[in-house]
MARKOLZA-435789 format. One record per residue (C-alpha): residue in three letters; y, z, x; residue number from 0. Coordinates in steps of 0.2 Angstrom, whole numbers, plus 5000, padded with zeros to 4 digits. Each point is the difference from the previous one (the first is absolute). Layout:
BEGIN
type=ALA&yy=Y&zz=Z&xx=X&seq=NUM;
...
! end
This chain:
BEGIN
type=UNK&yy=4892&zz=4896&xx=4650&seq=0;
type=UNK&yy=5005&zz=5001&xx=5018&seq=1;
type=UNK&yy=5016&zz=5007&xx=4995&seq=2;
type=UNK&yy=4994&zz=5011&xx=4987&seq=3;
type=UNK&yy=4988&zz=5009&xx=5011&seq=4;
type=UNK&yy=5015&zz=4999&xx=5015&seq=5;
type=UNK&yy=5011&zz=5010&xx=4987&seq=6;
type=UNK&yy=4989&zz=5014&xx=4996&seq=7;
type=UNK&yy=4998&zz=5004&xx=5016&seq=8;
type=UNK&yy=5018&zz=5005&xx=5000&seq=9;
type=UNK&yy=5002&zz=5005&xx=4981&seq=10;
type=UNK&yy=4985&zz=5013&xx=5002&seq=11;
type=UNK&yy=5005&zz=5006&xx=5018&seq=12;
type=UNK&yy=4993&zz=5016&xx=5007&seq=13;
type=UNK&yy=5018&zz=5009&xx=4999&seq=14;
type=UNK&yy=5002&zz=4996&xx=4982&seq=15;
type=UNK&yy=4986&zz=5008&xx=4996&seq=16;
type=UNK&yy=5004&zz=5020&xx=4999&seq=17;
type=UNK&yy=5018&zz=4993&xx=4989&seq=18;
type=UNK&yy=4988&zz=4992&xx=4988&seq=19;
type=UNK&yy=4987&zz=5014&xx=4997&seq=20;
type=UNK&yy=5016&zz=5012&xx=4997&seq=21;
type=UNK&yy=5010&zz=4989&xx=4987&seq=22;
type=UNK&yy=4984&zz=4998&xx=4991&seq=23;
type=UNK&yy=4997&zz=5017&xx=4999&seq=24;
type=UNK&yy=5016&zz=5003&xx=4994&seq=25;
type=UNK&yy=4998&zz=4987&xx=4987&seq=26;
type=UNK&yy=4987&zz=5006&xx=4991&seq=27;
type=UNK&yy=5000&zz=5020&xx=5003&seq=28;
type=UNK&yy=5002&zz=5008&xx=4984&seq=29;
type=UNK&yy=5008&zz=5015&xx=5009&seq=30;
type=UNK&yy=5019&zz=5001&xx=4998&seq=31;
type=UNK&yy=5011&zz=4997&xx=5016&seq=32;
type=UNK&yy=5019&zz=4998&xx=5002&seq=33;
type=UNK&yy=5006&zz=4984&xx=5003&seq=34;
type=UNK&yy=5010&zz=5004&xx=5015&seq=35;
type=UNK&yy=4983&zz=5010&xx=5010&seq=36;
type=UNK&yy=4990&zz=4985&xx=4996&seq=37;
type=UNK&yy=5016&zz=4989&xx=5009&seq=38;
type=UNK&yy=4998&zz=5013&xx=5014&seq=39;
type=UNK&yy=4985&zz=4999&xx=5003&seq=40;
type=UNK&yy=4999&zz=4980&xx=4998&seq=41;
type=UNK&yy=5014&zz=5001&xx=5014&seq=42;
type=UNK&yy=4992&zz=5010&xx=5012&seq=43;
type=UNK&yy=4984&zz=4986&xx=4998&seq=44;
type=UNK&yy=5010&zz=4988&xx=5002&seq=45;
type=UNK&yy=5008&zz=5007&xx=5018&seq=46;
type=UNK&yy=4985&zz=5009&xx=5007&seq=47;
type=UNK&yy=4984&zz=4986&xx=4997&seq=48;
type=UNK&yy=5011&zz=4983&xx=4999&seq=49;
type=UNK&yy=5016&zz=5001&xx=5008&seq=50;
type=UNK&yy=4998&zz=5012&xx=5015&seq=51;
type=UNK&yy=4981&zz=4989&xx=5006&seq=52;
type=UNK&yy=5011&zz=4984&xx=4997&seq=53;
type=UNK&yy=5013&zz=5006&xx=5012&seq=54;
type=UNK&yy=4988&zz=5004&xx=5012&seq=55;
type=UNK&yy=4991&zz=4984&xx=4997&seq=56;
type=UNK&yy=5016&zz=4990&xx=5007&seq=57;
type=UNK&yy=5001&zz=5012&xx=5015&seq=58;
type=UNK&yy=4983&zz=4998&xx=5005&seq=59;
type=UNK&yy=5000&zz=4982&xx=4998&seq=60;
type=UNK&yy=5017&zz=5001&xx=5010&seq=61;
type=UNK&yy=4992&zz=5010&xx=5016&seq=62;
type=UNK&yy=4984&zz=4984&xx=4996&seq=63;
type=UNK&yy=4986&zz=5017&xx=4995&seq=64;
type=UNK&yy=4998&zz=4988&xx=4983&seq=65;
type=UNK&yy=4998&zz=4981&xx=4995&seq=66;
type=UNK&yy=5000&zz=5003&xx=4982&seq=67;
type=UNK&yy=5004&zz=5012&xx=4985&seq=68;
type=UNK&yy=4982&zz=4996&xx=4994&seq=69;
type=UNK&yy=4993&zz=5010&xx=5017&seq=70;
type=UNK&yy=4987&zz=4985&xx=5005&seq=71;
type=UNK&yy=4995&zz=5005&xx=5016&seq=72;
type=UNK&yy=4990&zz=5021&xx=5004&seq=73;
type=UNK&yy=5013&zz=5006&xx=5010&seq=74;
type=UNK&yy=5014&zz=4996&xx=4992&seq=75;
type=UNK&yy=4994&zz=5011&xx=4987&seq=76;
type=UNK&yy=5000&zz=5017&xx=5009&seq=77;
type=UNK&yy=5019&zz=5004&xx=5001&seq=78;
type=UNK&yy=5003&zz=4998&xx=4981&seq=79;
type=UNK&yy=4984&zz=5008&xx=4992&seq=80;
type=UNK&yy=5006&zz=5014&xx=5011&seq=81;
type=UNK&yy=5016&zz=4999&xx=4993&seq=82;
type=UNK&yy=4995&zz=4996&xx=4982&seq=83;
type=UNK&yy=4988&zz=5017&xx=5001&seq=84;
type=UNK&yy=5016&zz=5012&xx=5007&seq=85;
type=UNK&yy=5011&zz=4990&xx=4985&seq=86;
type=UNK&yy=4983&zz=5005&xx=4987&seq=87;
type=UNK&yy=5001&zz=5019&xx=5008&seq=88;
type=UNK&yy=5019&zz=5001&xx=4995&seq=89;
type=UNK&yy=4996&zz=4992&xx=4981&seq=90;
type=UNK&yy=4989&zz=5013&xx=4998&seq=91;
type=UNK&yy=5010&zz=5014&xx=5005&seq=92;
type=UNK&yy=5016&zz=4996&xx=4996&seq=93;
type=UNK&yy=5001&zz=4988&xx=4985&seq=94;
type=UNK&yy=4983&zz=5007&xx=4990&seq=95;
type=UNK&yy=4994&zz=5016&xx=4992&seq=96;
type=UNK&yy=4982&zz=5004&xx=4997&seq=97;
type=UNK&yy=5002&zz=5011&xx=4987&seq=98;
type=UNK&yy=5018&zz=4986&xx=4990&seq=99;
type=UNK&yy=4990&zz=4986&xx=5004&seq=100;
type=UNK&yy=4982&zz=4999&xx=5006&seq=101;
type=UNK&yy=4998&zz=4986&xx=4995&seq=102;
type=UNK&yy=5012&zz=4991&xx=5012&seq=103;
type=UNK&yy=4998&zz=5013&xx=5014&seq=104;
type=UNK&yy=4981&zz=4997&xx=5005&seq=105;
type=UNK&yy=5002&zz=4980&xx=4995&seq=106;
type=UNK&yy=5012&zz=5002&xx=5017&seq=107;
type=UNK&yy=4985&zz=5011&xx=5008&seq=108;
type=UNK&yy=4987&zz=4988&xx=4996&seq=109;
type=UNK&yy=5014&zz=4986&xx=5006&seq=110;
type=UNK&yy=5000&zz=5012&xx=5016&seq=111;
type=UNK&yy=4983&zz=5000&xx=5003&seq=112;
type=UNK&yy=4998&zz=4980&xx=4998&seq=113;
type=UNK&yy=5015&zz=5000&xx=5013&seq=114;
type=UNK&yy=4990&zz=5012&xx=5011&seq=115;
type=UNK&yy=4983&zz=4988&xx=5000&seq=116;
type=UNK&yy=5008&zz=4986&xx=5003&seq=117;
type=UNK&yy=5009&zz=5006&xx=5016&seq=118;
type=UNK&yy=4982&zz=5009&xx=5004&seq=119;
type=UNK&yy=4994&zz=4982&xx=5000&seq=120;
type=UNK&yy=5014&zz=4991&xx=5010&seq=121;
type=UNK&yy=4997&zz=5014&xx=5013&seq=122;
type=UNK&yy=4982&zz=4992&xx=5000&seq=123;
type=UNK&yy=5008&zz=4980&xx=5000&seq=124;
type=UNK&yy=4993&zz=5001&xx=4982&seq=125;
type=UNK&yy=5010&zz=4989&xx=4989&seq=126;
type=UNK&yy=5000&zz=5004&xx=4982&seq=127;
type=UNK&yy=5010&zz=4992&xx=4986&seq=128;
type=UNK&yy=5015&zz=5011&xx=4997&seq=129;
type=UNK&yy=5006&zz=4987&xx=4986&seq=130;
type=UNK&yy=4982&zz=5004&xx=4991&seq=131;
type=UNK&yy=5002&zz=5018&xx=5003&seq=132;
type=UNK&yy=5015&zz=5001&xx=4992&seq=133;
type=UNK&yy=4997&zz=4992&xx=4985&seq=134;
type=UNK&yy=4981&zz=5007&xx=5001&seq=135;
type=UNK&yy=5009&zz=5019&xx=4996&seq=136;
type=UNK&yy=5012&zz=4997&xx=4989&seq=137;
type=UNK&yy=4985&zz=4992&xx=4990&seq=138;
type=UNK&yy=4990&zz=5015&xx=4999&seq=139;
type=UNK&yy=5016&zz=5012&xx=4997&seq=140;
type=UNK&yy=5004&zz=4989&xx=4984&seq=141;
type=UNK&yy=4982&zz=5002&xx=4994&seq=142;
type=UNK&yy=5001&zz=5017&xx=5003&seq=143;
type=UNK&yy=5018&zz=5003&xx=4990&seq=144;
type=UNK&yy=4991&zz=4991&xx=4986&seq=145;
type=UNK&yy=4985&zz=5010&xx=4999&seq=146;
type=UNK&yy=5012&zz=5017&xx=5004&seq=147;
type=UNK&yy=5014&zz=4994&xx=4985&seq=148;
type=UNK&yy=4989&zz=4994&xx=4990&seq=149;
type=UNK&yy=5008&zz=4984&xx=4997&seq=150;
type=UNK&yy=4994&zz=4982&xx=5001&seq=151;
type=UNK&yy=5005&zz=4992&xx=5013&seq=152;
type=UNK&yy=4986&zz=4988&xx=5001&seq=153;
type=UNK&yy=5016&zz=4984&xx=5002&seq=154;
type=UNK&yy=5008&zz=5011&xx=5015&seq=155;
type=UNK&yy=4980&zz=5002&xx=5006&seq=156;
type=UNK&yy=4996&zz=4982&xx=4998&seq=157;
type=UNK&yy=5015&zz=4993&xx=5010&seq=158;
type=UNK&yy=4997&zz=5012&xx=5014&seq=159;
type=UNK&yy=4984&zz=4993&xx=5003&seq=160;
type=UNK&yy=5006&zz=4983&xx=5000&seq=161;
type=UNK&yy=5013&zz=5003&xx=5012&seq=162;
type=UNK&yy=4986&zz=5008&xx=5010&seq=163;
type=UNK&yy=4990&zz=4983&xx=4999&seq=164;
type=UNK&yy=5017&zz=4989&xx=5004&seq=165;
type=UNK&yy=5005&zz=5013&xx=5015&seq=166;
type=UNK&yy=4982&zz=4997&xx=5006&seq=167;
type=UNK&yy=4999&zz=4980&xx=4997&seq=168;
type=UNK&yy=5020&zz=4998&xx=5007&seq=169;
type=UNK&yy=4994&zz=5011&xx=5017&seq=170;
type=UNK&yy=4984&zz=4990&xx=5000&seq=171;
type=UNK&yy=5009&zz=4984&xx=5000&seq=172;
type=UNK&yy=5010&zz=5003&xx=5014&seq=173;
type=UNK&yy=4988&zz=5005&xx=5010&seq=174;
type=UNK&yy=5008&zz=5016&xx=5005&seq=175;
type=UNK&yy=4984&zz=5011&xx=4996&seq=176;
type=UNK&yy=4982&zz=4997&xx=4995&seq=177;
type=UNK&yy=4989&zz=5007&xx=4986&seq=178;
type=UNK&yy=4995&zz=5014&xx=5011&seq=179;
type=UNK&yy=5019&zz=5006&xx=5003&seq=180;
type=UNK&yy=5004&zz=4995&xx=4982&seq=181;
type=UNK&yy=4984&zz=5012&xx=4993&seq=182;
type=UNK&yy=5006&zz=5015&xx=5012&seq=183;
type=UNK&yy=5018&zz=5001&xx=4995&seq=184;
type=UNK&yy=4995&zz=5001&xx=4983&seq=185;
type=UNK&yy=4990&zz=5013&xx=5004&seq=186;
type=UNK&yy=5013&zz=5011&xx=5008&seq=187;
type=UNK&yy=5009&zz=4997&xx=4986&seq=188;
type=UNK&yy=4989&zz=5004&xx=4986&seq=189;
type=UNK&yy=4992&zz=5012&xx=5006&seq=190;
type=UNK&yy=5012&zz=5014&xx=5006&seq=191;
type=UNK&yy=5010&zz=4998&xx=4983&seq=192;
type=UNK&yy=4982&zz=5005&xx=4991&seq=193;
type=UNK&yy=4997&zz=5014&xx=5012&seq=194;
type=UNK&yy=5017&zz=5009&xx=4994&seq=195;
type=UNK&yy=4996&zz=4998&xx=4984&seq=196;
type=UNK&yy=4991&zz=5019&xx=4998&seq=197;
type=UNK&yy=5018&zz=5009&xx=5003&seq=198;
type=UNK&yy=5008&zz=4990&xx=4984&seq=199;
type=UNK&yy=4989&zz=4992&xx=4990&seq=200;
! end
């Protein structure tokens, strides 16, 4: 069970999250898109929310600014949300369009504006569970693709909430936050993703 727990803290990690909510929408939208945007768009993803923060990860753990890629202690969190929200800003520029996909465009703002609280909170020694808040949003965007498609999605629905119990239970277990922190990073994560909902739902 230890190791169970152990490995979805690493299989539902905060970076994955922004990949996952975009290869499910592309999964069941019934609007046509060109396989080679769709790769594009997976691509750029790929670079900007996983691969560009991992680099940066090693370099910071190189210069000793982090202990770990799960961010344990409030401080070390400062440098990457800042990061993660000027890497959100460019998605939503760059990648996005409102008006071709508004579905994915205000997932990345509502993604922004959990990025934002939680760098609010850190400036406050606030720790809140990024891991929660991660999977938290891209809960709430599912439900919302479902209602918006129409299509059941009640399987995709029911997973997501387990994983939001085994991302709970696994950062519970190693002691790395407490109810408190695990109750607020859902929170930032839910909640923005429902406040965008009135521009595309």
């Amino acid at each position: 069970m230890k190791h169970f727990l152990r490995f979805g803290a690493y299989a539902l990690h905060p970076l994955l999250m922004p990949l996952l909510g975009m290869v499910i929408y592309y999964y069941i939208t019934p609007r046509f898109t060109e396989g080679a945007v769709i790769q594009s768009k997976v691509i750029a993803i790929l670079i900007i929310t996983l691969l560009i923060p991992i680099v940066t990860f090693f370099l910071l753990r190189n210069i000793g600014w982090v202990s770990s890629i799960h961010l344990g202690e409030v401080h070390e969190r400062k440098i990457p949300l800042m990061l993660q929200c000027l890497l959100l800003l460019l998605i939503i520029k760059m990648v996005f369009d409102p008006y071709d996909t508004p579905e994915l465009y205000f997932f990345f703002v509502g993604i922004l504006f959990s990025a934002i609280s939680a760098l609010i909170l850190v400036l406050f020694r606030i720790k809140a569970s990024l891991h929660q808040m991660g999977i938290a949003g891209v809960t709430m965007f599912v439900i919302a693709l479902s209602i918006h498609f129409q299509v059941n999605m009640l399987v995709w629905i029911a997973f997501l909430v387990f994983c939001n119990g085994w991302v709970a239970s696994a950062r519970l277990s190693t002691r790395a936050h407490t109810i408190p922190e695990i109750v607020l990073g859902f929170c930032i994560g839910f909640f923005p993703q429902i406040m965008v909902l009135n521009f595309w739902l």
